[in-house]
Every structure is written in structure tokens, then in C-alpha cells.
mmCIF file of the N, C-alpha and C atoms, coordinates in Angstrom:
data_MODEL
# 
_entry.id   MODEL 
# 
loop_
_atom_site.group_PDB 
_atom_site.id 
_atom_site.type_symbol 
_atom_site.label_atom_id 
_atom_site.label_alt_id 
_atom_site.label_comp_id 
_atom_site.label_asym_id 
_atom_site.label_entity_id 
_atom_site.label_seq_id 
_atom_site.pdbx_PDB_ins_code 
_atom_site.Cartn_x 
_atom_site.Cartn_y 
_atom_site.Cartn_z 
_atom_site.occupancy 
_atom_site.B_iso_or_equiv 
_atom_site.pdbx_formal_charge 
_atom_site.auth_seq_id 
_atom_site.auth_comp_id 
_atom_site.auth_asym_id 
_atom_site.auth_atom_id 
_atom_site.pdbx_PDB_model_num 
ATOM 1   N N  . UNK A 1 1  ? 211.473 -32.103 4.063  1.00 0.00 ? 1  UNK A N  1 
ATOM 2   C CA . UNK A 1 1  ? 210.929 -30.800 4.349  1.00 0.00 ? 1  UNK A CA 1 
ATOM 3   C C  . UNK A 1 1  ? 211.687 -29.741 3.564  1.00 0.00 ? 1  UNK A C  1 
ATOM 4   N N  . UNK A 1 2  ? 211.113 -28.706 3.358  1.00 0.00 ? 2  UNK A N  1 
ATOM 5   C CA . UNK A 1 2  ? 211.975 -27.667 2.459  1.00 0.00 ? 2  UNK A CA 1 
ATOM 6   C C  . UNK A 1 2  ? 212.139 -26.404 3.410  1.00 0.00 ? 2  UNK A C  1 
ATOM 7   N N  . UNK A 1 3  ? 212.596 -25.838 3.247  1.00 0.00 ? 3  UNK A N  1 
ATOM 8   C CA . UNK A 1 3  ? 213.051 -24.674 3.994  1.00 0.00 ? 3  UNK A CA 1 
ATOM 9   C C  . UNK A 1 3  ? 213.606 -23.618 3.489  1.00 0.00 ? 3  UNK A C  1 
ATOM 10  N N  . UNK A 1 4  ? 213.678 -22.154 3.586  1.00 0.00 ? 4  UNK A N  1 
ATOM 11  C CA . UNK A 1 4  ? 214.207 -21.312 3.226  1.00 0.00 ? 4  UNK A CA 1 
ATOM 12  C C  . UNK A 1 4  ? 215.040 -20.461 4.152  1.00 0.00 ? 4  UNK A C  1 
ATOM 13  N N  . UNK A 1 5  ? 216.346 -20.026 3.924  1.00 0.00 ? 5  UNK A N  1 
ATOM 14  C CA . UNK A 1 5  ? 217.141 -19.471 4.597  1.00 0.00 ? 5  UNK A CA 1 
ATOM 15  C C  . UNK A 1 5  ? 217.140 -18.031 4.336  1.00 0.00 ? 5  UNK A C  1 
ATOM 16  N N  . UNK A 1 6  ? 216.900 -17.182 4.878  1.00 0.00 ? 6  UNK A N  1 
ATOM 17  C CA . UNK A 1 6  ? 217.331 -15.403 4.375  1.00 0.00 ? 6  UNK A CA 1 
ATOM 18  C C  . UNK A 1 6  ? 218.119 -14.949 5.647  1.00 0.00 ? 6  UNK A C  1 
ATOM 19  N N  . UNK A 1 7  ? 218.936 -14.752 4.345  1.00 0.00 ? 7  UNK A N  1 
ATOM 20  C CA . UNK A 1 7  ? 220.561 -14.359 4.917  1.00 0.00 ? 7  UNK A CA 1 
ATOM 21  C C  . UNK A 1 7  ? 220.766 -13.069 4.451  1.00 0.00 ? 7  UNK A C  1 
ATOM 22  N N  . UNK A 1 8  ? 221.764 -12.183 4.735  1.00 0.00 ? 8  UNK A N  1 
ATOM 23  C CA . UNK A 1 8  ? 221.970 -10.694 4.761  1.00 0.00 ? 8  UNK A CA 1 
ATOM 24  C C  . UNK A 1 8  ? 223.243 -10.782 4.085  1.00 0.00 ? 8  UNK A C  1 
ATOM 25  N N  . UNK A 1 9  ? 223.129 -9.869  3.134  1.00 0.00 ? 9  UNK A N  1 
ATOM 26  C CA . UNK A 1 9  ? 224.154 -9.879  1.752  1.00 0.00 ? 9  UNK A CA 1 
ATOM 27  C C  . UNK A 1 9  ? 223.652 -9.832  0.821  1.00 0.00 ? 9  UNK A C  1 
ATOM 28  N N  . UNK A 1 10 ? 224.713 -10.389 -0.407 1.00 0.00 ? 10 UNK A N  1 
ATOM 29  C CA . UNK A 1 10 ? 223.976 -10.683 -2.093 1.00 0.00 ? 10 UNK A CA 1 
ATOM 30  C C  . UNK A 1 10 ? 224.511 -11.898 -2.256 1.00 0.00 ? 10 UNK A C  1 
ATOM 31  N N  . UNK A 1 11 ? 223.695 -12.308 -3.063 1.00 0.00 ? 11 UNK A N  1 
ATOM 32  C CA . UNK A 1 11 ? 224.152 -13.744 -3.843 1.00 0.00 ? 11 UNK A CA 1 
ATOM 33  C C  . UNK A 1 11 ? 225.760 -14.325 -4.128 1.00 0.00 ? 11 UNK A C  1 
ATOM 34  N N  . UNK A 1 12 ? 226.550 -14.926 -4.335 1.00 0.00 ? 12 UNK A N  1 
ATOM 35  C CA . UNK A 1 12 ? 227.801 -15.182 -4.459 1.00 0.00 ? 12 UNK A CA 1 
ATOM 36  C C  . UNK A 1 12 ? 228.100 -16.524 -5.125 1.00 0.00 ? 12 UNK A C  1 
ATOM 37  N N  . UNK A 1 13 ? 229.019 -16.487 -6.039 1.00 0.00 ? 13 UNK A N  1 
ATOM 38  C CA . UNK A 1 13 ? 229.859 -17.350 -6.330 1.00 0.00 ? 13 UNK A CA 1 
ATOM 39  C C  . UNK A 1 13 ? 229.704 -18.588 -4.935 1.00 0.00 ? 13 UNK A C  1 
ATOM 40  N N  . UNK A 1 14 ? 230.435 -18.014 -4.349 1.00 0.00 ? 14 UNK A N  1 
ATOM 41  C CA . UNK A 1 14 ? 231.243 -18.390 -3.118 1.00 0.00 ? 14 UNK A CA 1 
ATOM 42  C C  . UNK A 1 14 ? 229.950 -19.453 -1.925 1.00 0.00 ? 14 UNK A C  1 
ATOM 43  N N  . UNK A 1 15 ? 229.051 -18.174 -2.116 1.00 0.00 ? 15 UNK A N  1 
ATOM 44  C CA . UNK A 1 15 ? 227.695 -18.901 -1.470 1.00 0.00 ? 15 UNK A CA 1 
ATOM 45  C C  . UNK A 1 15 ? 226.984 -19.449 -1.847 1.00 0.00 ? 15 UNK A C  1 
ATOM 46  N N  . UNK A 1 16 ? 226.834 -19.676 -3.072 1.00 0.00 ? 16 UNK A N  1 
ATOM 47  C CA . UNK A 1 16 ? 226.240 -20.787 -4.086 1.00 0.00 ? 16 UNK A CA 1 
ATOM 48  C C  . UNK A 1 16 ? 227.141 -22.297 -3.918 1.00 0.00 ? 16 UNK A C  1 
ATOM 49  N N  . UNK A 1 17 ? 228.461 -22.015 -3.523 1.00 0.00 ? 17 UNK A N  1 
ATOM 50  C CA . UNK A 1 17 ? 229.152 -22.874 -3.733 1.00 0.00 ? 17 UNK A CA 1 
ATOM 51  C C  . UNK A 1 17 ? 229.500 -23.692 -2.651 1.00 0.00 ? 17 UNK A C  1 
ATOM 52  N N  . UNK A 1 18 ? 229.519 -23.342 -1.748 1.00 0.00 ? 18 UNK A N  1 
ATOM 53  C CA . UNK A 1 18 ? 228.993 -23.577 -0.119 1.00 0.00 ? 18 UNK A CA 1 
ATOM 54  C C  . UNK A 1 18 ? 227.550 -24.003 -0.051 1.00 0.00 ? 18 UNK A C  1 
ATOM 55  N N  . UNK A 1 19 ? 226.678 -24.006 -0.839 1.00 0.00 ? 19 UNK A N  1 
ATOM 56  C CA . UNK A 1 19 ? 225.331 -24.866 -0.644 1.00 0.00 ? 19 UNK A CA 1 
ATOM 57  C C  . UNK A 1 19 ? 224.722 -24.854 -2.294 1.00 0.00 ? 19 UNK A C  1 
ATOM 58  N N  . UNK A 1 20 ? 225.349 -26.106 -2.558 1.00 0.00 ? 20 UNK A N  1 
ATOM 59  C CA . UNK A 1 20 ? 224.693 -26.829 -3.824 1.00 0.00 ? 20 UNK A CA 1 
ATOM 60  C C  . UNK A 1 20 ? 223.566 -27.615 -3.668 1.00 0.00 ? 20 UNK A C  1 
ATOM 61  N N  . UNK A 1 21 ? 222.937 -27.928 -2.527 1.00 0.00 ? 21 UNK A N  1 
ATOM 62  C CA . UNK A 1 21 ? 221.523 -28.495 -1.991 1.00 0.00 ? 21 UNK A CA 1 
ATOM 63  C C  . UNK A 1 21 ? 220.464 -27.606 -1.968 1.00 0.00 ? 21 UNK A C  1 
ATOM 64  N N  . UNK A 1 22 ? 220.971 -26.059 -2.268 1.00 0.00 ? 22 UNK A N  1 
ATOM 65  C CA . UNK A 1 22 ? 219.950 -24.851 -2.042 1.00 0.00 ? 22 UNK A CA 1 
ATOM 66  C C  . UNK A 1 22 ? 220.031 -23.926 -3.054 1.00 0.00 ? 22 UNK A C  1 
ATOM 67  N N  . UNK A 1 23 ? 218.685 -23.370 -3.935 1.00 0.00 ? 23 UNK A N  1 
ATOM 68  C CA . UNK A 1 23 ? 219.108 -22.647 -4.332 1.00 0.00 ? 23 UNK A CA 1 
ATOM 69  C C  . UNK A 1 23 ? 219.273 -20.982 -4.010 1.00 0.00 ? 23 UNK A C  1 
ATOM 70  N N  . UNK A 1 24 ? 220.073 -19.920 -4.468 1.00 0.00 ? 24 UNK A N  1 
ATOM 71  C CA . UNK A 1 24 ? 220.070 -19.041 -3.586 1.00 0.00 ? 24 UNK A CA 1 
ATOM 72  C C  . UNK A 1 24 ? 220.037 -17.804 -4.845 1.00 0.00 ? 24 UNK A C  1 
ATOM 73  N N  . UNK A 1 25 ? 219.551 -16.941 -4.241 1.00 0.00 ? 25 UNK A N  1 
ATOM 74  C CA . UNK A 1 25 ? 218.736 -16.056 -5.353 1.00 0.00 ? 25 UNK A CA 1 
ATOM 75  C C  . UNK A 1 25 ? 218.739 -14.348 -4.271 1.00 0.00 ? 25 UNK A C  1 
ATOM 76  N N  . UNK A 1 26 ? 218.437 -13.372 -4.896 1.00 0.00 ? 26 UNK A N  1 
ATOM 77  C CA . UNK A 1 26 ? 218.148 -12.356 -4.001 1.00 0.00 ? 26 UNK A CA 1 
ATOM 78  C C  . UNK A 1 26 ? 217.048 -12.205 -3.664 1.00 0.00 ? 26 UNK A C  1 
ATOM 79  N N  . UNK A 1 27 ? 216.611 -11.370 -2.232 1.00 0.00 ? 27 UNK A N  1 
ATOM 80  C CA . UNK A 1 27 ? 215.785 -11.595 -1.993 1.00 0.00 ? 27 UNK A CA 1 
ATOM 81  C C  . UNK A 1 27 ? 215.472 -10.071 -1.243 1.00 0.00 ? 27 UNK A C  1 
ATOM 82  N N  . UNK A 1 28 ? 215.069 -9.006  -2.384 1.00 0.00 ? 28 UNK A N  1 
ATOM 83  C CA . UNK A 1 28 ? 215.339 -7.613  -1.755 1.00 0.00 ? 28 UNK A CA 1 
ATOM 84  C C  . UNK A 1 28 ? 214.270 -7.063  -0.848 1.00 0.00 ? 28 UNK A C  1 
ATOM 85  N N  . UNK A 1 29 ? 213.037 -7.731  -1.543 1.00 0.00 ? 29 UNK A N  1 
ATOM 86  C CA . UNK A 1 29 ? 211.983 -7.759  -0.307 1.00 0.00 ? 29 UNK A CA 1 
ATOM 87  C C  . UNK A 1 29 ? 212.197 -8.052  1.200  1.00 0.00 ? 29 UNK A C  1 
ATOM 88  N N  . UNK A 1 30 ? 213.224 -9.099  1.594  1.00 0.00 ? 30 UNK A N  1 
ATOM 89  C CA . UNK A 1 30 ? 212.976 -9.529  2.700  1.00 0.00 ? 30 UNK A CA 1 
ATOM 90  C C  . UNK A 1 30 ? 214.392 -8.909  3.016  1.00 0.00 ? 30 UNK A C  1 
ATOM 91  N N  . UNK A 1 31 ? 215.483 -8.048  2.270  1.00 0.00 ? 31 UNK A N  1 
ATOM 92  C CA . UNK A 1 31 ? 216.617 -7.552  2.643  1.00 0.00 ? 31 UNK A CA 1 
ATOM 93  C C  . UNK A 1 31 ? 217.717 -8.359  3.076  1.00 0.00 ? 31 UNK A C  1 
ATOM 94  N N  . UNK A 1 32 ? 217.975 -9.491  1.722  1.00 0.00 ? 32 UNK A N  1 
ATOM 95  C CA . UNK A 1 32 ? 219.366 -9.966  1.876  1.00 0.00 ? 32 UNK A CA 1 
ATOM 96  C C  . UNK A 1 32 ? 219.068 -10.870 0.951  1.00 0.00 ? 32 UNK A C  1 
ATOM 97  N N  . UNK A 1 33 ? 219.707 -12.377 1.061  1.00 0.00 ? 33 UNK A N  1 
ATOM 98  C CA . UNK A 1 33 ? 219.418 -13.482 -0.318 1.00 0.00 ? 33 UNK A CA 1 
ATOM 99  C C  . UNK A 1 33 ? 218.671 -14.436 1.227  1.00 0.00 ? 33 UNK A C  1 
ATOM 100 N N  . UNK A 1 34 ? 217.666 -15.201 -0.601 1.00 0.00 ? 34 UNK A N  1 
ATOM 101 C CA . UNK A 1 34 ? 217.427 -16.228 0.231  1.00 0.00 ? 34 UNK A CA 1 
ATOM 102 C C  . UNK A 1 34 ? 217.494 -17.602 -0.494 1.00 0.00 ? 34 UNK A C  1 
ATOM 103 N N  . UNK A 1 35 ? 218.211 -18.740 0.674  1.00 0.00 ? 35 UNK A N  1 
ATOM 104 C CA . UNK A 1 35 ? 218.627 -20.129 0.260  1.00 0.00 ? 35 UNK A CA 1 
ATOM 105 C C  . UNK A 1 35 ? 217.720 -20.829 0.599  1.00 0.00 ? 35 UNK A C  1 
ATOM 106 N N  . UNK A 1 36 ? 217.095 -21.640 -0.740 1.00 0.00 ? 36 UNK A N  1 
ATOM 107 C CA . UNK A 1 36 ? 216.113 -22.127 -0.048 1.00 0.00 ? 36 UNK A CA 1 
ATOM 108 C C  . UNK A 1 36 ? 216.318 -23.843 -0.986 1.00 0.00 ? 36 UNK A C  1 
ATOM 109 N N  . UNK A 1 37 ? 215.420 -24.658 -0.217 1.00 0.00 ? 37 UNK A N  1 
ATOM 110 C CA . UNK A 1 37 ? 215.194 -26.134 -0.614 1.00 0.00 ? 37 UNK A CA 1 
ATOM 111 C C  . UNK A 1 37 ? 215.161 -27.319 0.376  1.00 0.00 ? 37 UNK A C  1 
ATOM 112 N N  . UNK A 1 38 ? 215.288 -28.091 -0.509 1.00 0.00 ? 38 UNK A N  1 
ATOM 113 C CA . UNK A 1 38 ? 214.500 -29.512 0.344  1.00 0.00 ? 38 UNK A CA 1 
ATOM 114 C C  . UNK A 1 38 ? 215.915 -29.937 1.422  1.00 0.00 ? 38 UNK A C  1 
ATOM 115 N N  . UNK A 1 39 ? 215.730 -30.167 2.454  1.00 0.00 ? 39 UNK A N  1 
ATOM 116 C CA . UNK A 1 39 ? 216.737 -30.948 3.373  1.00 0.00 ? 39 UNK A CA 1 
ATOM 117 C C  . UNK A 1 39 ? 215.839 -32.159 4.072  1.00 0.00 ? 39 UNK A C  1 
ATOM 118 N N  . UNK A 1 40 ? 216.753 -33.032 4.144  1.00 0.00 ? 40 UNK A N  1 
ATOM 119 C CA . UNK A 1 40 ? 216.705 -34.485 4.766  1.00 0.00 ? 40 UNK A CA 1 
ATOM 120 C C  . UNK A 1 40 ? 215.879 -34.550 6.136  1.00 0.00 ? 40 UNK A C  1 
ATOM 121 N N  . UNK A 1 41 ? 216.871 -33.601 7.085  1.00 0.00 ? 41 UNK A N  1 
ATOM 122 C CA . UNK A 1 41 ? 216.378 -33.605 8.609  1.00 0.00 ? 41 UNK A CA 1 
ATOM 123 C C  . UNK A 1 41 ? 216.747 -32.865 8.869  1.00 0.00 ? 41 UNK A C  1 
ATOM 124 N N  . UNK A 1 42 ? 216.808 -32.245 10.252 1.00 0.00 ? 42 UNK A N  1 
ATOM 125 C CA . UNK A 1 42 ? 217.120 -31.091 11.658 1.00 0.00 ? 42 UNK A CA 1 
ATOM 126 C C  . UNK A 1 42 ? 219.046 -30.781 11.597 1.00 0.00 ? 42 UNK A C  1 
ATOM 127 N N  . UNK A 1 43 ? 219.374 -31.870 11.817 1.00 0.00 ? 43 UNK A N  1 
ATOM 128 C CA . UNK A 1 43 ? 221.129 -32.086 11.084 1.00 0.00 ? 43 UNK A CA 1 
ATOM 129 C C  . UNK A 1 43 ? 221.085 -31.893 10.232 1.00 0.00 ? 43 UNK A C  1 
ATOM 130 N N  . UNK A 1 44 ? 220.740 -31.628 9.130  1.00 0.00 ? 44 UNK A N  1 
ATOM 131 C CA . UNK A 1 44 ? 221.014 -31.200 7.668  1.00 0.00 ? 44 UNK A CA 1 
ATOM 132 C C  . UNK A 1 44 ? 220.612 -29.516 7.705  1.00 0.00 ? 44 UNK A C  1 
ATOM 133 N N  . UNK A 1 45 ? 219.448 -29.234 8.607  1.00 0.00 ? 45 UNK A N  1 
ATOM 134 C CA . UNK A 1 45 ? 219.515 -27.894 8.663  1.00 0.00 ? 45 UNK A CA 1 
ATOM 135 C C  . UNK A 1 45 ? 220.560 -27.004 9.808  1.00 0.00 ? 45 UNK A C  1 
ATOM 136 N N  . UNK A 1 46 ? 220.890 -27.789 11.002 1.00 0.00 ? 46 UNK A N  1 
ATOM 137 C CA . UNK A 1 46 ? 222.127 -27.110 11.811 1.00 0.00 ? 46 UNK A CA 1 
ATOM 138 C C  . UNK A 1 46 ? 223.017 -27.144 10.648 1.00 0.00 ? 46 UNK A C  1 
ATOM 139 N N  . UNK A 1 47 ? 223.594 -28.187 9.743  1.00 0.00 ? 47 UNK A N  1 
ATOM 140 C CA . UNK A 1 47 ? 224.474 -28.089 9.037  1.00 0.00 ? 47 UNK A CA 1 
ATOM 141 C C  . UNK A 1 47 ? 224.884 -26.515 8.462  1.00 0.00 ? 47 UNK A C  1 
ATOM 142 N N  . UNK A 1 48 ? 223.431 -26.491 7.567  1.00 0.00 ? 48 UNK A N  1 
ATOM 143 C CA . UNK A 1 48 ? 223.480 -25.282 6.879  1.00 0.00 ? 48 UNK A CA 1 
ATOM 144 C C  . UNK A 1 48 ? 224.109 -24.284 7.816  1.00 0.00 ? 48 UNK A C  1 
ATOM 145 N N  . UNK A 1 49 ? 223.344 -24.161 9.106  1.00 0.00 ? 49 UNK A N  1 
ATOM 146 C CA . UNK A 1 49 ? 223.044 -22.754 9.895  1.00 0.00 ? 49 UNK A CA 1 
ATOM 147 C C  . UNK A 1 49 ? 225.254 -22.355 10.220 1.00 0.00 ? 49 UNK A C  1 
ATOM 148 N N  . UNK A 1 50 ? 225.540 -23.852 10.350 1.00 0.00 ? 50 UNK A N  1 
ATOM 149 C CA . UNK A 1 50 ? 226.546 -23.792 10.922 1.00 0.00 ? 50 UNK A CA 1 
ATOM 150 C C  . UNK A 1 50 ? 227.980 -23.297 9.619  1.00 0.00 ? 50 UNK A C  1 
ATOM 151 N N  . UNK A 1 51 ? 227.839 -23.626 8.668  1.00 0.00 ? 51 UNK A N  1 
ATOM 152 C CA . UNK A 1 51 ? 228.185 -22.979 7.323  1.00 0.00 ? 51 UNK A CA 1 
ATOM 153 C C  . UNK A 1 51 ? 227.930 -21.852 7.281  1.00 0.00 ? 51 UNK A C  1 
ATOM 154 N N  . UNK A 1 52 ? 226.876 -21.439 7.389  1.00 0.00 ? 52 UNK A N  1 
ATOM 155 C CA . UNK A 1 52 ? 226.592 -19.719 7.323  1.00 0.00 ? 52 UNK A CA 1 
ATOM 156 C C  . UNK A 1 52 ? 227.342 -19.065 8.107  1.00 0.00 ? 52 UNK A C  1 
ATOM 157 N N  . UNK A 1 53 ? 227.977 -19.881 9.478  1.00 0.00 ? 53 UNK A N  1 
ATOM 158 C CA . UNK A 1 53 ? 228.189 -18.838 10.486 1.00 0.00 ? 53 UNK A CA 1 
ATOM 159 C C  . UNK A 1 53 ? 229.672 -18.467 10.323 1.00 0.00 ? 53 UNK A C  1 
ATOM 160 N N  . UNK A 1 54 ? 230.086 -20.078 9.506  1.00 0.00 ? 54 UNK A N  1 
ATOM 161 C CA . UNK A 1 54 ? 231.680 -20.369 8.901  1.00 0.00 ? 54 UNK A CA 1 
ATOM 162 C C  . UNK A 1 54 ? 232.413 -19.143 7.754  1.00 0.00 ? 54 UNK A C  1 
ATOM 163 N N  . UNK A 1 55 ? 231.055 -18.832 7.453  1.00 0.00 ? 55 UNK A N  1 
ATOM 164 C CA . UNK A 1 55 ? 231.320 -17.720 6.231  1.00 0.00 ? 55 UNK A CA 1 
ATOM 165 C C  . UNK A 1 55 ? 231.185 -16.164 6.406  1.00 0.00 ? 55 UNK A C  1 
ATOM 166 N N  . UNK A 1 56 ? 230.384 -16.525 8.195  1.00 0.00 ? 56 UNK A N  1 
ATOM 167 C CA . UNK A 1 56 ? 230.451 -15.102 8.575  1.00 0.00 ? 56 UNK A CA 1 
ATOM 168 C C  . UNK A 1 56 ? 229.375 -14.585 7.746  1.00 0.00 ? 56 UNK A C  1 
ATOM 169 N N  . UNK A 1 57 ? 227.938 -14.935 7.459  1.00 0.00 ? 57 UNK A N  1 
ATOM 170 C CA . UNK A 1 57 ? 226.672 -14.567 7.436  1.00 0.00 ? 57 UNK A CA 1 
ATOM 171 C C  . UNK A 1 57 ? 226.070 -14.604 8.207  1.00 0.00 ? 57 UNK A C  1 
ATOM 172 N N  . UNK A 1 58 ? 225.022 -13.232 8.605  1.00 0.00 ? 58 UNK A N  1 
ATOM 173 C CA . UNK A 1 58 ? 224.376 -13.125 9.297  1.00 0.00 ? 58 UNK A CA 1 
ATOM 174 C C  . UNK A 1 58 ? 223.048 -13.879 9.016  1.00 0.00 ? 58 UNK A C  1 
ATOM 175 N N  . UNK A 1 59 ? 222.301 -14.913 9.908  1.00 0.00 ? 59 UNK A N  1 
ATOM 176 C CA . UNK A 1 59 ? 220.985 -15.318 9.696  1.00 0.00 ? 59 UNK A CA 1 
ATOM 177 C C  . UNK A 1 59 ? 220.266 -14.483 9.710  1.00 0.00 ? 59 UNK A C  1 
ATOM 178 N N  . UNK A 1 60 ? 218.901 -14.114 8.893  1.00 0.00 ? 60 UNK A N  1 
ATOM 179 C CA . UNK A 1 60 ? 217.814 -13.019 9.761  1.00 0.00 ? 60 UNK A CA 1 
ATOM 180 C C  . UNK A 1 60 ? 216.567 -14.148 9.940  1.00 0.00 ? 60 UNK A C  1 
ATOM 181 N N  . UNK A 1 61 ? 215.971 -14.801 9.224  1.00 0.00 ? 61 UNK A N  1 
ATOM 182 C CA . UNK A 1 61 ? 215.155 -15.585 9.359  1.00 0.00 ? 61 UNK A CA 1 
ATOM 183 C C  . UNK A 1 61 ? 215.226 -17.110 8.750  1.00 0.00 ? 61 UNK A C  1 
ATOM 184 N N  . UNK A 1 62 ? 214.202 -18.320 9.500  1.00 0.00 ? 62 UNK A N  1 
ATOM 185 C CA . UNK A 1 62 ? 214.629 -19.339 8.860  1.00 0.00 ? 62 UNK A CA 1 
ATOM 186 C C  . UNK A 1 62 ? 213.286 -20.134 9.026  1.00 0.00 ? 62 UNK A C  1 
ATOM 187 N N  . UNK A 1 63 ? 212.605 -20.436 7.736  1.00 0.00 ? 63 UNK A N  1 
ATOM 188 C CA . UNK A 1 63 ? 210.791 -21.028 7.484  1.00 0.00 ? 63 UNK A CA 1 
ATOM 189 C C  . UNK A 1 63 ? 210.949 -22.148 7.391  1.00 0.00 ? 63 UNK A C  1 
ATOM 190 N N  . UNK A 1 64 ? 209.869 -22.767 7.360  1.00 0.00 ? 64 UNK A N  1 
ATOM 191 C CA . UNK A 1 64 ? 209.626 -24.012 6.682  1.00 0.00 ? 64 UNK A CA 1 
ATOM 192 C C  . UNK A 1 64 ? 208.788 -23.760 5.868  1.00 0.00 ? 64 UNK A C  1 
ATOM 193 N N  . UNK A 1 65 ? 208.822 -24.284 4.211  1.00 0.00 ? 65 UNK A N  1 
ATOM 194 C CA . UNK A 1 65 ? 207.755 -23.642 3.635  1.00 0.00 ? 65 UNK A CA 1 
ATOM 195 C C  . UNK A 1 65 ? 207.528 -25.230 2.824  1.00 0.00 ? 65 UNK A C  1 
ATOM 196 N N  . UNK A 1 66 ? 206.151 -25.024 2.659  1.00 0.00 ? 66 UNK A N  1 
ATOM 197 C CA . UNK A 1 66 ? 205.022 -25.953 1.650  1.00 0.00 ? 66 UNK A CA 1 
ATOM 198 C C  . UNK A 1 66 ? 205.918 -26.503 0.830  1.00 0.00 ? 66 UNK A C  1 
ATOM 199 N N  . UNK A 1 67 ? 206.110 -28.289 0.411  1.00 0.00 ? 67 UNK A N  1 
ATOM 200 C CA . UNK A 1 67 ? 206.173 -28.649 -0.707 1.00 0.00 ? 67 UNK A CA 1 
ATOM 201 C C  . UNK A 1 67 ? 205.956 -28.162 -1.742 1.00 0.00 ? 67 UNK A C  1 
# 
């Protein structure tokens, strides 16, 4: 399944580097960046959520979007 993450901030070194499974890009329309791509399962997406929270990003929304 693929998924997209929009998170509140800008793009980073740091946050690119913390998720090499996603790519992460800005996303000024939706007001912050968004990480997006294919994950395995449900544990692979707490994973993410739980990294984000490690880094002290705020979630705002989280899709599932179309192959």
C-alpha cells in the first residue's frame, strides 16, 4: 500500500534521512512536507508515525493513496 505522510515543517537533510523508504518533498499547499510511498504493512506505518514523533514532528494528516 502507499501512503502519504504531511508533516509540518520543511524538508531536511535530517528528515530525508530518517526515512529512506519515503520520499519527502514540500508540500505548501497542504502546509508542511509531505512523505510519501509504498510500505509493507500497518507496523511499517506505526513505525513511521513513531519516528516522526522521535523527531518531534507534528503529524497533520495521513492517506492512503492509489498505486
Amino acid at each position: 500500500m502507499r501512503y502519504q505522510f504531511i508533516v509540518a515543517g520543511s524538508p531536511s537533510d535530517r528528515v530525508a534521512a530518517a526515512f529512506p523508504q519515503l520520499t519527502v518533498q514540500p508540500a505548501s499547499d497542504l502546509g508542511g512536507m509531505s512523505l510519501h510511498g509504498e510500505l509493507t504493512d500497518q507496523a511499517a506505518v506505526r513505525a513511521v508515525i513513531s519516528t516522526l514523533d522521535d523527531l518531534g514532528l507534528t503529524l497533520l494528516e495521513l492517506r492512503q493513496i492509489p498505486a
